[in-house]
C-alpha positions in Angstrom: 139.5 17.5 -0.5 136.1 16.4 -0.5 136.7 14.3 2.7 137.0 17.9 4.5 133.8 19.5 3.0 131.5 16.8 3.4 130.5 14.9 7.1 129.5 11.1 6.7 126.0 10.9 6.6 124.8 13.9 4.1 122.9 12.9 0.9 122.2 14.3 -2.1 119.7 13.4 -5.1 121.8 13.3 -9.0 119.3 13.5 -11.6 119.5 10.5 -14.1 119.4 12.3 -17.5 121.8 12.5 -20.2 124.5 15.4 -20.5 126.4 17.5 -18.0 124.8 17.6 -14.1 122.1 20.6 -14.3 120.5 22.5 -11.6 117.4 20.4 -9.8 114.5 22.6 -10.8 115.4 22.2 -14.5 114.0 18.5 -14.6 112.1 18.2 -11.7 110.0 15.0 -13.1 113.6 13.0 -13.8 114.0 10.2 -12.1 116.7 10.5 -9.5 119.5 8.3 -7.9 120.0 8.9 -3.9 123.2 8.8 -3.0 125.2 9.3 0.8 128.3 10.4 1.6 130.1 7.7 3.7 133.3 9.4 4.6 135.3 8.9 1.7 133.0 7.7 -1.3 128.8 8.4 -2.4 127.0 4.9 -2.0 123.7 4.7 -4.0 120.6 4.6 -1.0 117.9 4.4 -3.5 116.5 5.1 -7.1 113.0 7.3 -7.1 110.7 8.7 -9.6 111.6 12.5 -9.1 112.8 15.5 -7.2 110.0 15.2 -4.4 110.0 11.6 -3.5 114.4 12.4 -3.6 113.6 15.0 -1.1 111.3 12.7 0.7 113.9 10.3 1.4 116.5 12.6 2.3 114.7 14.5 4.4 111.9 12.4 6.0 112.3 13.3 9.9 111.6 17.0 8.7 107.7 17.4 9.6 105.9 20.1 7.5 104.6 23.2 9.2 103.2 23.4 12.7 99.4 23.4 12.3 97.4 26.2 14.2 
């Protein structure tokens, strides 16, 4: 099923703390694994210190506002 949701080339950031998977926000200072969705299994892309330098990597094209 997961093979229909997901296109090959989407990421996502999995917090590395014990217990069941929480909600980012909730330990935003845990480290983080990287992981991308190849087509039919997550491959680990990288290991970073927390939920900003995750979103850094996944999202690194994405310039921040347009200055005025």
């Amino acid at each position: 099923m997961l093979r229909r949701t997901y296109q090959p080339g989407r990421m996502r950031a999995v917090a590395l703390v014990p217990g069941p998977p929480r909600a980012a926000h909730l330990d935003p200072d845990a480290p983080r694994a990287v992981l991308r969705w190849d087509g039919r299994c997550w491959k680990l892309v990288a290991v970073v210190a927390d939920l900003a330098a995750a979103q850094d990597r996944m999202r690194p094209e994405h310039p921040g506002p347009e200055p005025w």
